[in-house]
N, C-alpha and C positions, 0 to 999 in steps of 0.2 A: 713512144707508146701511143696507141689511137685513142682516142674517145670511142667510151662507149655509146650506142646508139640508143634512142630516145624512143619509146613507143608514146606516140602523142596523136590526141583525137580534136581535127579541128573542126567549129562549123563555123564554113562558109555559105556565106549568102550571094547571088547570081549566077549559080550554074545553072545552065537551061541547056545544055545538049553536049555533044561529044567533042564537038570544038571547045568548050568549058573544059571538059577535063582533061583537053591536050595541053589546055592554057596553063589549068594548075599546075599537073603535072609537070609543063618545061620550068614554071617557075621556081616549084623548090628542087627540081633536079639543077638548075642554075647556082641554087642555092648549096647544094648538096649533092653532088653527078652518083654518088650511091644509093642518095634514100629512095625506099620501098615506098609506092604512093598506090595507094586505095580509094577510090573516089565513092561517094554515094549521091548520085544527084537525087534520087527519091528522096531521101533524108536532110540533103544538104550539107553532109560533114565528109572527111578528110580523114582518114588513118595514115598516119607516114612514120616510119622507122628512120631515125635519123639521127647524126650526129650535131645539127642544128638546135638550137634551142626554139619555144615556142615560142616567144618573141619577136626569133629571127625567121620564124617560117610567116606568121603572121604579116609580118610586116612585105615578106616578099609576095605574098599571095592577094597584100591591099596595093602594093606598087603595081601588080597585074590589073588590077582594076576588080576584084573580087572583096567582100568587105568579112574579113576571118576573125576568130577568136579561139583561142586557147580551151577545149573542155577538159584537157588534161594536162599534164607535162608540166 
């Protein structure tokens, strides 16, 4: 049976252009080749639907060199 998928809001700190959210983006789809990824670089945070936990998204989006936290999930 699958895992259900996670709706989780993350803010990350150093996106500054569109290369930024190609970066996140390949990170948790690395992490995850399904999850739905929403970026807000005005904002700085992260929507991602996912079967990952926010720990595990976190951690892959600070290995990317971006420094994340959890505002949800």
């Amino acid at each position: 049976m699958d895992e259900p998928r996670k709706d989780l809001l993350m803010k990350v700190e150093g996106m500054t252009c569109q290369g930024c959210v190609d970066a996140v983006t390949r990170a948790i789809r690395r992490l995850d080749p399904g999850a739905e990824v929403k970026v807000d670089l005005e904002h700085g945070r992260v929507r991602v639907s996912t079967k990952a936990g926010s720990l595990e998204v976190a951690k892959a989006l600070d290995d990317a060199g971006y420094e994340a936290e959890a505002m949800t999930g």
